[in-house]
C-alpha positions as CSV (number, residue, x, y, z in Angstrom):
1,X,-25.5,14.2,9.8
2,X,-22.5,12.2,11.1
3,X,-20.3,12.6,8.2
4,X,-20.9,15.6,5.7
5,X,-18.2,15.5,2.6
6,X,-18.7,19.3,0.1
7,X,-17.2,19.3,-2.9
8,X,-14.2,17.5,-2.2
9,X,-11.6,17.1,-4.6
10,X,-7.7,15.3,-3.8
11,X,-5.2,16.1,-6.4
12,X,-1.1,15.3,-6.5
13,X,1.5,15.7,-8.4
14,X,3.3,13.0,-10.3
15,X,6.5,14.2,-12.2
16,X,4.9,16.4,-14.2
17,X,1.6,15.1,-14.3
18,X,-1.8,15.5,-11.6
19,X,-3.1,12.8,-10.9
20,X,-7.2,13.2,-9.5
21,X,-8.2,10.6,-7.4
22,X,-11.2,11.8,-6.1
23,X,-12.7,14.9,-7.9
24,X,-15.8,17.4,-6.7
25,X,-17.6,14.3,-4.7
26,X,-20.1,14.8,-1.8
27,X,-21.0,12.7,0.7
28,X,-23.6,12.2,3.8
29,X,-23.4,9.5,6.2
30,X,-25.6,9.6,9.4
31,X,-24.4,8.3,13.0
32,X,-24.7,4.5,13.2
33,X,-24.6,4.0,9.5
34,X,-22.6,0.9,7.9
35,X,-21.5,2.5,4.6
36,X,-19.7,0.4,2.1
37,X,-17.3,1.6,0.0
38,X,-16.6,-0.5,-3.9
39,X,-15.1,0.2,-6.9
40,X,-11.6,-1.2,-8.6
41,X,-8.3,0.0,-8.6
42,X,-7.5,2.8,-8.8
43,X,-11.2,4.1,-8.0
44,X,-10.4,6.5,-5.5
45,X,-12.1,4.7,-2.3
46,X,-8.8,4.3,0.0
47,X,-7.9,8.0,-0.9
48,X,-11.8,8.4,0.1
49,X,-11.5,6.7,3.6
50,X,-7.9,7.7,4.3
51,X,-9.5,11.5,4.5
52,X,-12.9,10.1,6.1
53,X,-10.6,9.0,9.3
54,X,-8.0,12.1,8.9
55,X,-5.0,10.4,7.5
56,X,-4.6,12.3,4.4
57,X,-6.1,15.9,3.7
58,X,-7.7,17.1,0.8
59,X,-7.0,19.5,-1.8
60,X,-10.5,21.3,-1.6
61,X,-13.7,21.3,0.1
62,X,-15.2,20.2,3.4
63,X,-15.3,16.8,5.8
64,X,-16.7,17.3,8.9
65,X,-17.2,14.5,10.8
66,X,-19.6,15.0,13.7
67,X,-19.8,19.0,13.2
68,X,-15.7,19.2,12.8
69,X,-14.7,20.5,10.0
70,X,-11.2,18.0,9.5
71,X,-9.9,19.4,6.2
72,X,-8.1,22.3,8.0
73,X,-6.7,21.2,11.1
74,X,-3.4,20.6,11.5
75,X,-1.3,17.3,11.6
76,X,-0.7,17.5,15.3
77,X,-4.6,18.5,15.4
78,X,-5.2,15.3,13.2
79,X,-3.5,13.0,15.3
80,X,-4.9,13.8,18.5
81,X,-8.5,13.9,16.7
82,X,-8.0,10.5,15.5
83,X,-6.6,8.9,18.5
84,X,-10.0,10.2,20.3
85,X,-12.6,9.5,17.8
86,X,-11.6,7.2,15.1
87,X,-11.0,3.4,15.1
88,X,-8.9,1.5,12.6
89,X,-9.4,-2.2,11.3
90,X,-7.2,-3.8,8.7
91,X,-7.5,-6.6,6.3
92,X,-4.2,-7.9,8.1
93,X,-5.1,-7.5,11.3
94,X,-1.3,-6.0,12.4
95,X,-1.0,-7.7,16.1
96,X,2.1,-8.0,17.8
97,X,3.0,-11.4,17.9
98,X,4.9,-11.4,21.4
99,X,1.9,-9.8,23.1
100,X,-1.5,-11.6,24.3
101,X,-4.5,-10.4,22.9
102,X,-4.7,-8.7,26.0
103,X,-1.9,-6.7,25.7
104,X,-2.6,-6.2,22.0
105,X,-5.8,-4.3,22.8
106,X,-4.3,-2.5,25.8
107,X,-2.1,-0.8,23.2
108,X,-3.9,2.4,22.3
109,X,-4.9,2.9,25.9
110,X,-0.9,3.5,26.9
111,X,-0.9,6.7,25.3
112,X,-3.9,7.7,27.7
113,X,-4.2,8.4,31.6
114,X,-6.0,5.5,32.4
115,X,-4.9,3.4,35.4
116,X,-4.7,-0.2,35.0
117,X,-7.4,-1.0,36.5
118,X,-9.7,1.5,34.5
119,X,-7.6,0.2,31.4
120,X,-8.6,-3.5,32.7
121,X,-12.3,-3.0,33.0
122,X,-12.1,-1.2,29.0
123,X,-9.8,-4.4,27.6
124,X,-12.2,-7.4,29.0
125,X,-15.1,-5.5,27.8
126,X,-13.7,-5.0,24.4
127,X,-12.4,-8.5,24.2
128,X,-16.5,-9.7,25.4
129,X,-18.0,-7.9,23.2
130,X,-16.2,-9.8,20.2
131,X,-16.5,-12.7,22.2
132,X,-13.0,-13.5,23.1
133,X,-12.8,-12.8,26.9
134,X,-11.6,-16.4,27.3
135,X,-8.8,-15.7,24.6
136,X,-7.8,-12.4,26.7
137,X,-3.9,-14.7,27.5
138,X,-3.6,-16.3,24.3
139,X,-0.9,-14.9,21.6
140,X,-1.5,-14.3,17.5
141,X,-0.5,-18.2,16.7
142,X,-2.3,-19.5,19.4
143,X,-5.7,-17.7,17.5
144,X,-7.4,-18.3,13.8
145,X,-7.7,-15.9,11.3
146,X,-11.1,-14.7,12.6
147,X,-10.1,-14.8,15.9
148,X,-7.1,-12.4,15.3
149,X,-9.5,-10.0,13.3
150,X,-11.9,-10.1,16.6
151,X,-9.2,-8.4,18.8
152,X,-8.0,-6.4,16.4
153,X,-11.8,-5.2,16.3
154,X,-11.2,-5.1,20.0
155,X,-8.2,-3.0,19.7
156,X,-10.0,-0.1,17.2
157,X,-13.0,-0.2,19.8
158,X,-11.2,-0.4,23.3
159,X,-11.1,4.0,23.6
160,X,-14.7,4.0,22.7
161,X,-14.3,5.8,19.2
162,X,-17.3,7.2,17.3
163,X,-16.2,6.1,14.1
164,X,-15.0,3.0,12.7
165,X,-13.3,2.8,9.5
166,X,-12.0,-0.6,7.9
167,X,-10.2,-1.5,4.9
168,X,-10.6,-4.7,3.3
169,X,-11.4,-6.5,7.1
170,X,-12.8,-9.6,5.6
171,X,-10.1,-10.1,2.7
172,X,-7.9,-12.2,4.8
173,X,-10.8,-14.6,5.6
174,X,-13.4,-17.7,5.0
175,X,-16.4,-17.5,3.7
176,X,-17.6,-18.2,7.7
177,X,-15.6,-15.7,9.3
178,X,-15.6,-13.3,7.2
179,X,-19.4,-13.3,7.5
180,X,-18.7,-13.5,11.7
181,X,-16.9,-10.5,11.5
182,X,-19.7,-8.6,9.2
183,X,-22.3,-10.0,11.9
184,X,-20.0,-8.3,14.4
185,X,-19.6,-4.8,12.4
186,X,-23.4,-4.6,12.0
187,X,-23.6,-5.4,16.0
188,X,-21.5,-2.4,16.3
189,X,-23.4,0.4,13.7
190,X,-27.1,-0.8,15.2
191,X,-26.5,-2.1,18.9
192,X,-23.4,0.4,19.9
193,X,-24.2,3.5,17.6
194,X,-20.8,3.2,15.7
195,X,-20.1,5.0,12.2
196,X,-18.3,2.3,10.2
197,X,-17.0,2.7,6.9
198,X,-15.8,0.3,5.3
199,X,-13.7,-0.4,1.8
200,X,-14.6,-3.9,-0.1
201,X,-13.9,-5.6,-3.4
202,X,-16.2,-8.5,-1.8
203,X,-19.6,-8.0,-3.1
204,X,-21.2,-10.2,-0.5
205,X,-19.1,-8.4,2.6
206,X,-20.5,-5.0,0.8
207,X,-24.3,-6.6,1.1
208,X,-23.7,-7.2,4.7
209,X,-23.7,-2.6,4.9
210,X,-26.5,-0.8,5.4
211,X,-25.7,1.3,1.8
212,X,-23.2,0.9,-0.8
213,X,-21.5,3.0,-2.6
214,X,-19.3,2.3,-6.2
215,X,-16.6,4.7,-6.9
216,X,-15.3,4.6,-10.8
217,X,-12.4,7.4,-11.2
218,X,-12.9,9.5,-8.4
219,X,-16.8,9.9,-8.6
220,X,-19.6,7.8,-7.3
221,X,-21.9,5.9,-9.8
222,X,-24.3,4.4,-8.0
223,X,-25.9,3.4,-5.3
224,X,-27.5,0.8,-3.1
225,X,-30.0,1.2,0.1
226,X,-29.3,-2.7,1.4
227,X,-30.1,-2.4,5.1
228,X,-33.0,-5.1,5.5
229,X,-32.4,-5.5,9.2
């Protein structure tokens, strides 16, 4: 199993009263698996994912994500974990607007020991496989809105992570890219072996998953097999 949650609970304190966004939940999620995550406000599921991809800890019980055990390490053990092994897209894509798509992918590779030439070969494949190679010069406002959500897809895949995890990566879009991007997602879970989880209030981007999950106060409350590929 890819992603095994125990028992975990994530508890804080707010003036003088705890506040439990996620309480006692468990969790299984095998390697190339689309996993949608739904539920409203105040549901738990960013809390949920924020710990899938090591951001936040919890209070109690296990995540081990591809036989790690993540709940314990420390923050400098966090971040270098993450950097190798997790992938991050966001509902607002968060490009630099001076740099070319190019550059904007290159990003996460200047913290590695790649030459430029190795870190060429990794950007133009990124940039092909969302099907912007011919983009690879062009800035943010010379892109749409899908476009700019295709290299930022670029960007969370260009170190070859294991595991994607997305947050809203459709809400910023049309009804036609939005489903483009989903198309591209599911390329990456079935074609490329990638772990994606993804949080959605958009039932049909949630249909496009392979399961879904709803989260109502911390807990899960059903559940949905939807893969039909």
């Amino acid at each position: 199993m890819f992603i095994s949650i125990q028992n975990l609970t994530k508890s804080f304190h707010k003036n003088k009263e705890v506040i439990t966004p996620l309480e006692d939940l468990s969790l299984e999620v095998e390697r190339g698996e689309f996993l949608s995550l739904m539920g409203p406000s105040g549901s738990g599921k960013t809390t949920l994912l924020n710990i899938i991809a090591g951001i936040d800890t919890p209070t109690s019980g296990s995540v081990e994500i591809n036989g790690k055990d993540i709940a314990h390490l420390s923050r400098t053990q966090l971040t270098n974990w993450r950097a190798k092994h997790v992938g991050y897209i966001f509902q607002l894509y968060h490009l630099v607007p001076i740099l070319s798509a190019y550059e904007n992918v290159e990003l996460p590779l200047l913290l590695g020991k790649w030459t430029k030439a190795e870190r060429k070969e990794k950007i133009m494949a990124a940039l092909d496989l969302v099907g912007l190679a011919n983009r690879a010069q062009h800035r943010p406002s010379e892109l749409s809105g899908g476009q700019e959500q295709r290299v930022a897809i670029a960007r969370a895949i260009v170190h070859d992570p294991e595991m994607l995890v997305a947050d809203e990566p459709t809400g910023d879009l049309d009804r036609e890219s939005a489903d483009s991007i989903l198309r591209l997602l599911n390329n990456l879970a079935e074609q490329h072996d990638k772990t994606i989880v993804m949080v959605t209030h958009d039932p049909k981007a949630s249909a496009a998953a392979h399961r879904a999950l709803q989260l109502e106060k911390g807990k899960f409350v059903n559940e949905g097999h939807l893969l039909t590929h």
